[in-house]
N, CA, C and O atoms as CSV, one atom per row, in Angstrom:
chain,resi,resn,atom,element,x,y,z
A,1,UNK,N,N,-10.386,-14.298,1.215
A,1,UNK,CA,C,-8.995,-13.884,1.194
A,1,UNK,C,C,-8.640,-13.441,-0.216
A,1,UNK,O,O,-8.823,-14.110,-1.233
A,2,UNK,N,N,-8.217,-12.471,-0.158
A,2,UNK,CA,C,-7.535,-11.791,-1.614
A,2,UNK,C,C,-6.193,-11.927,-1.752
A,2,UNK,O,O,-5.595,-12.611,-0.921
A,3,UNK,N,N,-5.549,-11.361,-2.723
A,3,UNK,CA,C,-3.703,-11.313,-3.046
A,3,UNK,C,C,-3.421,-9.958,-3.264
A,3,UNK,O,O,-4.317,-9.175,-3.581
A,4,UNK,N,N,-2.248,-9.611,-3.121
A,4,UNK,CA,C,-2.112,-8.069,-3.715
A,4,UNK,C,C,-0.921,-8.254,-4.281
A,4,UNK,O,O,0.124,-8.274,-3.631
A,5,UNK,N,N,-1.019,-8.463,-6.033
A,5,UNK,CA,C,-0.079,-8.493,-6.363
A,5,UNK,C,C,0.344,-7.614,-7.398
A,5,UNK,O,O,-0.546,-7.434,-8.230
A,6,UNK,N,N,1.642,-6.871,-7.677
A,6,UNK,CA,C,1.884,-6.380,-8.295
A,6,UNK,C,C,3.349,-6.564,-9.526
A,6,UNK,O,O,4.508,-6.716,-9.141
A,7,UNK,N,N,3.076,-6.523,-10.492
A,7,UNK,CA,C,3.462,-7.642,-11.915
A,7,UNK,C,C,3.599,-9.021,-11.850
A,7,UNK,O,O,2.785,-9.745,-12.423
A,8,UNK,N,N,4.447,-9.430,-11.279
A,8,UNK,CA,C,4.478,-11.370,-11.673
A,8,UNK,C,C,4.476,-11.895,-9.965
A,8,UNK,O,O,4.584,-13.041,-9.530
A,9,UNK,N,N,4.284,-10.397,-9.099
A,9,UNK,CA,C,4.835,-10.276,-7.261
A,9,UNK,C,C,3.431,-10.469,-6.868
A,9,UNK,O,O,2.457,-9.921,-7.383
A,10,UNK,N,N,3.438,-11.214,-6.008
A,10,UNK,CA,C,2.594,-11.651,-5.121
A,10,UNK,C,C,3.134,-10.738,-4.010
A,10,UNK,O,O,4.280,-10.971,-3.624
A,11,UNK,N,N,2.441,-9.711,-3.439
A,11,UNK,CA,C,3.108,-9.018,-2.180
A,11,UNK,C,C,2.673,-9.324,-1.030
A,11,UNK,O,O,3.496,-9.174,-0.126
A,12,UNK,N,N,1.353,-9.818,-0.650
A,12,UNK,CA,C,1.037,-9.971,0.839
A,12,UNK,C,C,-0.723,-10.910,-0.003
A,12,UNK,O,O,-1.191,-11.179,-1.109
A,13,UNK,N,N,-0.970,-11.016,1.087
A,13,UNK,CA,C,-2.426,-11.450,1.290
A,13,UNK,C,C,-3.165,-10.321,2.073
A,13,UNK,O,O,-2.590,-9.751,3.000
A,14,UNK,N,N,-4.588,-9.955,1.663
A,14,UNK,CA,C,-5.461,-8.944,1.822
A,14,UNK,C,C,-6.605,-9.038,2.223
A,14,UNK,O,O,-7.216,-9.741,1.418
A,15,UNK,N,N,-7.391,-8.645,3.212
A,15,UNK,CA,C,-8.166,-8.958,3.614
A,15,UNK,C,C,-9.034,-7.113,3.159
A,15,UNK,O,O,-8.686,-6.004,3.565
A,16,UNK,N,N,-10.323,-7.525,2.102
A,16,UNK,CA,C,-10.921,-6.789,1.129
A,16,UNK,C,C,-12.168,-6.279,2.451
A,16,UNK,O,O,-12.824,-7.146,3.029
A,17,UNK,N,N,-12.323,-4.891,2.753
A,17,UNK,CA,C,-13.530,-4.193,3.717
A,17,UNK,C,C,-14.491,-3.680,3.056
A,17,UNK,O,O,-14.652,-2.459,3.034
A,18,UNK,N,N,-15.301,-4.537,2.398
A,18,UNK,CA,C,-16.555,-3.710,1.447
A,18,UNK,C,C,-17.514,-3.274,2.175
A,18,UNK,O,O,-17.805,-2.091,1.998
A,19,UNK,N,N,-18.173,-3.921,3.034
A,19,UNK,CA,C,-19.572,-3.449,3.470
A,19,UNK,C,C,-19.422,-1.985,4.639
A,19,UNK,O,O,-18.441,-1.703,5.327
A,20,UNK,N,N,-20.587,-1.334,4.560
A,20,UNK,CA,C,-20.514,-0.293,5.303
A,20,UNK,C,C,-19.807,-0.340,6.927
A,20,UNK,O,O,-19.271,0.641,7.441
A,21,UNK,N,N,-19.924,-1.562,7.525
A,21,UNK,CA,C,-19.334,-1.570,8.968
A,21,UNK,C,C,-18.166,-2.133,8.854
A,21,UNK,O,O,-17.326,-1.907,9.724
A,22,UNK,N,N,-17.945,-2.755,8.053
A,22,UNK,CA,C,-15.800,-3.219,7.603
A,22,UNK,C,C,-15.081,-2.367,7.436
A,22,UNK,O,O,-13.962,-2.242,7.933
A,23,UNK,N,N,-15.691,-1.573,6.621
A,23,UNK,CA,C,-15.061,0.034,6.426
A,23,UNK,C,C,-14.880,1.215,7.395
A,23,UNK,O,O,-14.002,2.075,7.468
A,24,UNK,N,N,-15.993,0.983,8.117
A,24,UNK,CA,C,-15.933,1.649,9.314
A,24,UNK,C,C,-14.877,1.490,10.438
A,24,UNK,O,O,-14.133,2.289,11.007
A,25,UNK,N,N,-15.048,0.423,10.522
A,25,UNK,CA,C,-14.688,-0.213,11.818
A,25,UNK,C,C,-12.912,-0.308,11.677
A,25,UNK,O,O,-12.071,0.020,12.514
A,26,UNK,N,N,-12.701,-0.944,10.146
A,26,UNK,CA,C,-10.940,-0.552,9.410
A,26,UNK,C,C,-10.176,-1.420,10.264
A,26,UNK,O,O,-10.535,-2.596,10.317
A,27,UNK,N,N,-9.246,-1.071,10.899
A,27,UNK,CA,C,-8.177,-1.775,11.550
A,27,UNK,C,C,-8.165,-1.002,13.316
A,27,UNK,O,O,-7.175,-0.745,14.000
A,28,UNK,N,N,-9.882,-0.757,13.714
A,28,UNK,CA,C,-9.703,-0.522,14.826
A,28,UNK,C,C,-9.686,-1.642,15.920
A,28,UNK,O,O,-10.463,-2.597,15.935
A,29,UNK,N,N,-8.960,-1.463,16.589
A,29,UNK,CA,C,-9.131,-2.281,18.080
A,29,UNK,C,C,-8.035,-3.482,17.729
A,29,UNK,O,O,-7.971,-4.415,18.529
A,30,UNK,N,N,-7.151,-3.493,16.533
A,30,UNK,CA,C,-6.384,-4.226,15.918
A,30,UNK,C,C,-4.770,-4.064,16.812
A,30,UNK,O,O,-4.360,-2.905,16.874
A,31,UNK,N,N,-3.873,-5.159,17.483
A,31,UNK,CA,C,-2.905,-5.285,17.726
A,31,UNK,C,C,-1.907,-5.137,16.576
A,31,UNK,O,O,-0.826,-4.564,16.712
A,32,UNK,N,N,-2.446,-5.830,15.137
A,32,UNK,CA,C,-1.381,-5.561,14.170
A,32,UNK,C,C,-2.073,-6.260,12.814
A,32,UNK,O,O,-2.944,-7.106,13.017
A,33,UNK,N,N,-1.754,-5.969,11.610
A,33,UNK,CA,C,-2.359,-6.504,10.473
A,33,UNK,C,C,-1.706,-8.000,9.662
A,33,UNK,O,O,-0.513,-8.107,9.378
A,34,UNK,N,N,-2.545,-8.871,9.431
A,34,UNK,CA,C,-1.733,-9.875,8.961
A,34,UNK,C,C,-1.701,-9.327,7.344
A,34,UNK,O,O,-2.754,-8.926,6.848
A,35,UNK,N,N,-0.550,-9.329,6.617
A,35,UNK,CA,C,-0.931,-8.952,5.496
A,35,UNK,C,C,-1.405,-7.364,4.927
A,35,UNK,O,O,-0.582,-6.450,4.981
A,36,UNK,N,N,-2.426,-7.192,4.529
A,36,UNK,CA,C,-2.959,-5.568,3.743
A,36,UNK,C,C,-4.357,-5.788,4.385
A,36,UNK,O,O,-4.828,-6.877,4.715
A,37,UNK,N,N,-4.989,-4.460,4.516
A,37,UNK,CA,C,-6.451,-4.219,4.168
A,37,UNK,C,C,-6.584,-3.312,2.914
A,37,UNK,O,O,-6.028,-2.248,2.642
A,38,UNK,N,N,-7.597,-4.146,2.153
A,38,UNK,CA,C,-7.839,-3.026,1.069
A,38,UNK,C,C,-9.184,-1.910,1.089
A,38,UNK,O,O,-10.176,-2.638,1.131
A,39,UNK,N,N,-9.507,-0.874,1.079
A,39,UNK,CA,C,-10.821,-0.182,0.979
A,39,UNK,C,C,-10.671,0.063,-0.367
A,39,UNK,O,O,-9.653,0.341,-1.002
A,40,UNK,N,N,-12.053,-0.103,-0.797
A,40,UNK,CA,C,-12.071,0.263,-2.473
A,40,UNK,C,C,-13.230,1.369,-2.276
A,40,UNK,O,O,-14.289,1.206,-1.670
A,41,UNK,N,N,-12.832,2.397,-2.856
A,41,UNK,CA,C,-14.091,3.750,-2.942
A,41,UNK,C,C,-13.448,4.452,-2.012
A,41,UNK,O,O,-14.181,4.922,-1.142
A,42,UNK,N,N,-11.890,4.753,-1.889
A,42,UNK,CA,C,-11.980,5.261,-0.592
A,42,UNK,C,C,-10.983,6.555,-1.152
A,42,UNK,O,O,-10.637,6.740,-2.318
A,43,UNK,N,N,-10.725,7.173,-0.259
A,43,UNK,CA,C,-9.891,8.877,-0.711
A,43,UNK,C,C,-9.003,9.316,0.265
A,43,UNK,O,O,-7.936,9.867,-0.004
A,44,UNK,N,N,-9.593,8.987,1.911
A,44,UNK,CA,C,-8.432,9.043,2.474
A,44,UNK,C,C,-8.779,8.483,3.882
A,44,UNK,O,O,-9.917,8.019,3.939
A,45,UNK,N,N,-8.101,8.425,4.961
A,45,UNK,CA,C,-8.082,7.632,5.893
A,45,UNK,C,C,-7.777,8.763,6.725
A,45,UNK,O,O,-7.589,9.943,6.428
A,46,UNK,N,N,-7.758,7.682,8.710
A,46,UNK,CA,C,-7.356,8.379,9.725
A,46,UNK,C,C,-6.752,7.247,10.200
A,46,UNK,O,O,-6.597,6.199,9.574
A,47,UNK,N,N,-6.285,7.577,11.764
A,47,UNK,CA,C,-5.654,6.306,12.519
A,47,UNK,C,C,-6.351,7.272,14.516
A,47,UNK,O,O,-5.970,7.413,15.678
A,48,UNK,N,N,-7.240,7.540,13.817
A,48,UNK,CA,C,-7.986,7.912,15.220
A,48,UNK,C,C,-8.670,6.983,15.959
A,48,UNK,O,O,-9.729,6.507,15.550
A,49,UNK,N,N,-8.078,6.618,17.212
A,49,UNK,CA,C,-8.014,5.231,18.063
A,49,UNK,C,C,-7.432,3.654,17.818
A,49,UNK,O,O,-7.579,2.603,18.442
A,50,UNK,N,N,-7.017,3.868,17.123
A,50,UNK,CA,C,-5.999,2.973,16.486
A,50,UNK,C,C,-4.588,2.592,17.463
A,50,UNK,O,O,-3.819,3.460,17.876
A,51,UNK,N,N,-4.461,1.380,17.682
A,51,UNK,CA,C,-3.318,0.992,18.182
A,51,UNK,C,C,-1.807,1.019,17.625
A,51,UNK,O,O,-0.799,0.849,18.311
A,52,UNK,N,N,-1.845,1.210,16.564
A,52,UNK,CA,C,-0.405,0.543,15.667
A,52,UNK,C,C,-0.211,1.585,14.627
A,52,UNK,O,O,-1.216,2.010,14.057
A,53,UNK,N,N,0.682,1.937,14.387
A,53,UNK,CA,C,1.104,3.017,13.121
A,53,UNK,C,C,0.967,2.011,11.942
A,53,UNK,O,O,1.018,0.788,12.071
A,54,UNK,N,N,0.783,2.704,10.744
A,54,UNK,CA,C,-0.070,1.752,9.169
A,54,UNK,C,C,1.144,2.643,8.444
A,54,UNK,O,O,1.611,3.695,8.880
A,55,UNK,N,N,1.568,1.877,7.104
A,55,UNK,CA,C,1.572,1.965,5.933
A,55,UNK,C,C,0.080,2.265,4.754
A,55,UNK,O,O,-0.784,1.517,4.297
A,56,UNK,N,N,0.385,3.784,4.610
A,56,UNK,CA,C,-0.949,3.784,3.394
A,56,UNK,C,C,-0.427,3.865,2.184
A,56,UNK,O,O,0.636,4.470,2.052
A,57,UNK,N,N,-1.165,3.183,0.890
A,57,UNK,CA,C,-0.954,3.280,-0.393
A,57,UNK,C,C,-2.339,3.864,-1.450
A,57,UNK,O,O,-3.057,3.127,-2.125
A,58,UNK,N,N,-2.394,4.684,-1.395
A,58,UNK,CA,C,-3.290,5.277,-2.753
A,58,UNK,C,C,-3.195,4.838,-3.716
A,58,UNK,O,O,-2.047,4.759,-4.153
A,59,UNK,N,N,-4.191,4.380,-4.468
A,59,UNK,CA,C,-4.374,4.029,-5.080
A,59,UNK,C,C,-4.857,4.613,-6.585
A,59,UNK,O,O,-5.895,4.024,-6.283
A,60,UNK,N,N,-5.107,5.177,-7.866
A,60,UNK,CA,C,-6.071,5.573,-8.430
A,60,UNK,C,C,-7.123,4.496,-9.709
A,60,UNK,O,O,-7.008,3.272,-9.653
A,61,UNK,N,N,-7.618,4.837,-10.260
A,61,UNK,CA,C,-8.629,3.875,-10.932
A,61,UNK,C,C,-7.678,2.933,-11.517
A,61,UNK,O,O,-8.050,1.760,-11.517
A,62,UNK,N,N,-6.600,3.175,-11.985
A,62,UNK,CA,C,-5.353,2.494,-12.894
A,62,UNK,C,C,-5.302,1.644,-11.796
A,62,UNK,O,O,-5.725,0.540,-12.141
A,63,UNK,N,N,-4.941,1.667,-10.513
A,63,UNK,CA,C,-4.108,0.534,-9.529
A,63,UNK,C,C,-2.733,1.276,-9.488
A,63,UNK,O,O,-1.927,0.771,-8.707
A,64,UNK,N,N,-2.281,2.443,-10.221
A,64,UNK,CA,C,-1.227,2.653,-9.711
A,64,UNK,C,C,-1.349,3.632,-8.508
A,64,UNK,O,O,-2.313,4.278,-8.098
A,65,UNK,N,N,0.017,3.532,-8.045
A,65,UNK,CA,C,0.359,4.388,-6.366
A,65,UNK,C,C,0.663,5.361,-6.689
A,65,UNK,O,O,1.698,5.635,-7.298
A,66,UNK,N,N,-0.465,6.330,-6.229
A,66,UNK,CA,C,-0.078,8.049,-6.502
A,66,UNK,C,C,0.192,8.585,-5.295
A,66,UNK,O,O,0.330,9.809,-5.309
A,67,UNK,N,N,0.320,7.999,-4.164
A,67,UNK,CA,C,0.602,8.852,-2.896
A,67,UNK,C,C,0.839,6.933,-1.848
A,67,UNK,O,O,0.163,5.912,-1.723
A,68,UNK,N,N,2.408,7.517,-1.282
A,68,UNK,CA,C,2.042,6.611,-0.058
A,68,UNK,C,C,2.659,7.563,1.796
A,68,UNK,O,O,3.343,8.586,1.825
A,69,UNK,N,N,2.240,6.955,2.800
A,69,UNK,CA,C,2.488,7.650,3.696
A,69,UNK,C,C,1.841,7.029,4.678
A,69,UNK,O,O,0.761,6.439,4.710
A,70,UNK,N,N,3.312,7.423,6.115
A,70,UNK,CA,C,2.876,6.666,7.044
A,70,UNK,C,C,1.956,7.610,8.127
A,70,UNK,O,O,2.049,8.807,8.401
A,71,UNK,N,N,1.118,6.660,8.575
A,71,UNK,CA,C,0.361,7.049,9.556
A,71,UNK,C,C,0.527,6.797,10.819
A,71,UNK,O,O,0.268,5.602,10.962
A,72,UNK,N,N,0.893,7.384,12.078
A,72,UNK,CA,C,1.074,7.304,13.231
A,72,UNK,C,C,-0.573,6.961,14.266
A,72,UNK,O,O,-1.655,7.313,13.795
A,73,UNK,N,N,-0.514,6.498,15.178
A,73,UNK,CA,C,-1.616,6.209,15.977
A,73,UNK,C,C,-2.361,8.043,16.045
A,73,UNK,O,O,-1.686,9.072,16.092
A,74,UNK,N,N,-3.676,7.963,16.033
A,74,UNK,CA,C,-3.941,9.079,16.210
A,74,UNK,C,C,-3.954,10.547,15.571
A,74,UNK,O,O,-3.680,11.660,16.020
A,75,UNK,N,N,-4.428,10.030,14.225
A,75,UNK,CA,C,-3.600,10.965,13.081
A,75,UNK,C,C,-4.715,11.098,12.394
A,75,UNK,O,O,-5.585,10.314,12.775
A,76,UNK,N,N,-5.136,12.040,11.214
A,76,UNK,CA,C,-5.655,12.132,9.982
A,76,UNK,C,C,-5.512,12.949,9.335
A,76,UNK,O,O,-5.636,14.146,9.593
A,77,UNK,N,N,-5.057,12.160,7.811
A,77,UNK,CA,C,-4.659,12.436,6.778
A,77,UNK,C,C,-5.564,13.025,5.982
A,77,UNK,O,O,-6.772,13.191,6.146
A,78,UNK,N,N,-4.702,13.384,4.925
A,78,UNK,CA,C,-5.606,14.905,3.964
A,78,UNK,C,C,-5.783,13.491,2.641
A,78,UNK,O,O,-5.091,12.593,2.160
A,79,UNK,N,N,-7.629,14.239,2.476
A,79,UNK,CA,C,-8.213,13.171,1.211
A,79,UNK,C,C,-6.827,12.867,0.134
A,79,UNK,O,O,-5.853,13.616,0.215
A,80,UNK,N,N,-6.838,11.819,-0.771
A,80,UNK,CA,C,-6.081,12.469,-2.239
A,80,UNK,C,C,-6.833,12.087,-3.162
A,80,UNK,O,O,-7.142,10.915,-3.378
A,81,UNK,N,N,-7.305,13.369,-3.987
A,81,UNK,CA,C,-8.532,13.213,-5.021
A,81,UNK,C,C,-8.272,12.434,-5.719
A,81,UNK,O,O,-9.287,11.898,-6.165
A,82,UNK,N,N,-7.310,12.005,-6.127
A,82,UNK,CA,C,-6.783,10.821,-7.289
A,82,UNK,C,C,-7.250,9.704,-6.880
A,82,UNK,O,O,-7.773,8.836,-7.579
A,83,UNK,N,N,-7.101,9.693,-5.895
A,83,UNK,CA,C,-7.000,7.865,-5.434
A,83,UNK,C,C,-8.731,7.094,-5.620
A,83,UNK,O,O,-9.692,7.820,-5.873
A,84,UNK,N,N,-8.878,5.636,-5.456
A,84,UNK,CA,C,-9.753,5.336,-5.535
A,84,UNK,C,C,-9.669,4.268,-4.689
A,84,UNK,O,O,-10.662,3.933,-4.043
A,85,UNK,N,N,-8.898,3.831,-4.618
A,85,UNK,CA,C,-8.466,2.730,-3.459
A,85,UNK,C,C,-7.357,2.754,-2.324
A,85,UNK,O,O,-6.216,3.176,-2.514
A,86,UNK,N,N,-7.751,2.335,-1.322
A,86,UNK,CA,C,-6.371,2.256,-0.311
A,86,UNK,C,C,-6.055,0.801,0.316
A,86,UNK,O,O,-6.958,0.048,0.680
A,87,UNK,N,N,-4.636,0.469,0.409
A,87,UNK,CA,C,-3.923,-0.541,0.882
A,87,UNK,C,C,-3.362,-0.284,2.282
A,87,UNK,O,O,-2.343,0.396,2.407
A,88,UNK,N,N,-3.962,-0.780,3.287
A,88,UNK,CA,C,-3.338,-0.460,4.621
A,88,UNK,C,C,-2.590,-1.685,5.215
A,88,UNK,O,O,-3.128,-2.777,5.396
A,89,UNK,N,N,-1.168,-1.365,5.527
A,89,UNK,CA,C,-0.660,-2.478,6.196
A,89,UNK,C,C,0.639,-1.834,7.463
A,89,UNK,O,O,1.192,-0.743,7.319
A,90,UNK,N,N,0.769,-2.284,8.021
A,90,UNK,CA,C,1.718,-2.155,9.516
A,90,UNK,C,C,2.568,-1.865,8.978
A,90,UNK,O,O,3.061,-2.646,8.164
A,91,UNK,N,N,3.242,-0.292,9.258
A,91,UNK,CA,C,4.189,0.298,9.210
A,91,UNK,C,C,5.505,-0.944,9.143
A,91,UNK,O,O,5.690,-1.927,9.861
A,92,UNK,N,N,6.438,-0.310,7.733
A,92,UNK,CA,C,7.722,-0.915,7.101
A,92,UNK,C,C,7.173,-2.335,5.863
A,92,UNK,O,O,7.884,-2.820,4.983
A,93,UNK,N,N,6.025,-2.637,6.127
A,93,UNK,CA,C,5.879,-3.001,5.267
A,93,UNK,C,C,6.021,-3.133,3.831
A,93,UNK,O,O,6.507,-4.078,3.210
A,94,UNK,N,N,5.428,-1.831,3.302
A,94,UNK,CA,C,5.568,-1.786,2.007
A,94,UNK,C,C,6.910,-1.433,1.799
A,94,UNK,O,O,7.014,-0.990,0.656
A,95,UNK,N,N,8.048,-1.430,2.426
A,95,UNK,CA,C,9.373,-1.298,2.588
A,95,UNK,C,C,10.019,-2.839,2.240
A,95,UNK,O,O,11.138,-2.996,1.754
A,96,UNK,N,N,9.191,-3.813,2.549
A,96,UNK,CA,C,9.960,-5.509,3.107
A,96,UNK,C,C,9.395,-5.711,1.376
A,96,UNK,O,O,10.218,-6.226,0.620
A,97,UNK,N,N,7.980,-5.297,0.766
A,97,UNK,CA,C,7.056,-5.639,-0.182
A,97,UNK,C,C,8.190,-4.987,-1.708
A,97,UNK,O,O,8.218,-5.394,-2.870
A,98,UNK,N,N,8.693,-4.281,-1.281
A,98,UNK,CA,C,9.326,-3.041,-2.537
A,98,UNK,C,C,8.324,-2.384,-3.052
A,98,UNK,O,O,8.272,-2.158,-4.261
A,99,UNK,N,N,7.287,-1.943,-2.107
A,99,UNK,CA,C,6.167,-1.110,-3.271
A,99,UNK,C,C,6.574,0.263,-2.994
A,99,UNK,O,O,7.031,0.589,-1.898
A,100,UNK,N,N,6.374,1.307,-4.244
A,100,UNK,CA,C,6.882,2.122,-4.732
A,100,UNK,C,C,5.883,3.300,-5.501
A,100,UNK,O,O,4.903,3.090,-6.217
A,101,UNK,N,N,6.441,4.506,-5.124
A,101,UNK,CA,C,5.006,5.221,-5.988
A,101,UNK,C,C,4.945,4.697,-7.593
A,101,UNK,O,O,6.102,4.378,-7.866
A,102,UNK,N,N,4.222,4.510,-8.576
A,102,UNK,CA,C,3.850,5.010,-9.698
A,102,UNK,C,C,3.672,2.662,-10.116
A,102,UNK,O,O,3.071,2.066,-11.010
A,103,UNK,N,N,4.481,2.172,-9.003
A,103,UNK,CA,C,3.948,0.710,-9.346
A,103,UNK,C,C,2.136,0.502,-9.412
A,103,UNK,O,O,1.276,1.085,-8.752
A,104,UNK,N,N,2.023,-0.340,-10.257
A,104,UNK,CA,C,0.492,-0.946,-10.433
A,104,UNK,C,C,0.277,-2.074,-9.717
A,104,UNK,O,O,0.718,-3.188,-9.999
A,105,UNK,N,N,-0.342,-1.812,-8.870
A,105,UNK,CA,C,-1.260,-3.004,-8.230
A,105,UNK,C,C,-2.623,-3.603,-7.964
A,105,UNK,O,O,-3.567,-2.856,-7.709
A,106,UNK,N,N,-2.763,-4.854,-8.009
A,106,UNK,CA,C,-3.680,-5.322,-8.460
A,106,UNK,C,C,-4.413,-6.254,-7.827
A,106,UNK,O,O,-4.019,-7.398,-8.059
A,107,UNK,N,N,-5.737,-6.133,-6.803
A,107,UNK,CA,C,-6.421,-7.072,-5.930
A,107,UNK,C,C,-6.800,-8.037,-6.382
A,107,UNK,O,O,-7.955,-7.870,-6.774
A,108,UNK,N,N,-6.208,-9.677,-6.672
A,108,UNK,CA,C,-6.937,-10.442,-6.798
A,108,UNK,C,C,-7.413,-11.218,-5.686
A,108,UNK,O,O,-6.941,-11.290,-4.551
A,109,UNK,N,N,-8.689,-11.941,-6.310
A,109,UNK,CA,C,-10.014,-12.942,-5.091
A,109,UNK,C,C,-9.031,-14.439,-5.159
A,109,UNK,O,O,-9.396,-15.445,-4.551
């Protein structure tokens, strides 16, 4: 279990998809997310077969948010070369969280 916090904010708890089939597999076949998923190495996403519309946050090497945007079931989104990481969590989220473009955030274990 990870944290995703950003300055003194603890925003959610994160569940980190490193290996090749975590990443793959993402938030399919998922009713709803507890918390964030984080992908690290990542540029951009889809929501092709996906149950639930997501909150995405881009990420770039800094941790700050250079792009966020919601994703509807059945969708895919355009790479963003900047980014290096993505934060996926159930649509309104990062709304309840206050995350914001140009905030820094930061995965801790």
């Amino acid at each position: 279990m990870a944290w995703i916090v950003s300055g003194s904010h603890v925003l959610a708890s994160a569940e980190v998809l490193s290996s090749r089939a975590q990443r793959a597999r993402g938030l399919l076949g998922r009713d709803h997310v507890e918390g964030a998923v984080v992908i690290a190495r990542c540029r951009w996403v889809h929501s092709v077969g996906m149950r639930i519309a997501i909150d995405v946050a881009y990420l770039n090497r800094a941790g700050e948010v250079v792009k966020i945007a919601r994703l509807r079931p059945h969708r895919i989104a355009l790479p963003v070369f900047a980014a290096r990481t993505v934060i996926e969590a159930e649509t309104g989220a990062f709304g309840r969280w206050g995350l914001h473009l140009g905030d820094v955030v930061e995965v801790r274990d």
